[in-house]
C-alpha positions in Angstrom: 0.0 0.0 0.0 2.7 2.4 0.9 3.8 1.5 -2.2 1.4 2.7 -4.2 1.2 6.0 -2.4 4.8 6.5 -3.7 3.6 5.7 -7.1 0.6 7.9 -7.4 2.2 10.7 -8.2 1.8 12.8 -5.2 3.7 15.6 -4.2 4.1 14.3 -0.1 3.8 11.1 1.1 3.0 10.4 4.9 3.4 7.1 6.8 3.4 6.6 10.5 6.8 5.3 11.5 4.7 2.0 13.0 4.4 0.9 9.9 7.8 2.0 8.5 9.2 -0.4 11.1 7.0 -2.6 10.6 6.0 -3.0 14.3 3.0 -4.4 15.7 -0.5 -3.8 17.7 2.1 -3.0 20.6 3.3 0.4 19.0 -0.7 1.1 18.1 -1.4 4.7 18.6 -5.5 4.6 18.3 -7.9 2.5 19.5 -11.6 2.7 18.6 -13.7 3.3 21.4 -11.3 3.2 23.8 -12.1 6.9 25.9 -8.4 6.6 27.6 -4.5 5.9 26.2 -5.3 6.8 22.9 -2.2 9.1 21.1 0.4 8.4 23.4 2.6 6.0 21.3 6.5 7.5 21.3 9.2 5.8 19.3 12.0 4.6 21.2 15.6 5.2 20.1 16.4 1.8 19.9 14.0 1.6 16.8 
């Protein structure tokens, strides 16, 4: 998909790093529904 979005000829492309790394439902930023700990996702400098 982000793949595509390069191809489409558009002048910026945005990804969230999650899926850049390629990480999981642990690095989730947003969960439907959920009133609390939504947004709060930081990436570490390990990554």
């Amino acid at each position: 998909m982000m793949q595509i979005a390069i191809n489409s000829g558009c002048e910026t492309c945005i990804f969230p790093m999650q899926d850049l790394l390629n990480l999981g439902a642990e690095a989730r930023m947003n969960i439907p529904g959920t009133p609390l700990g939504n947004w709060e996702w930081r990436i570490e400098w390990e990554l």
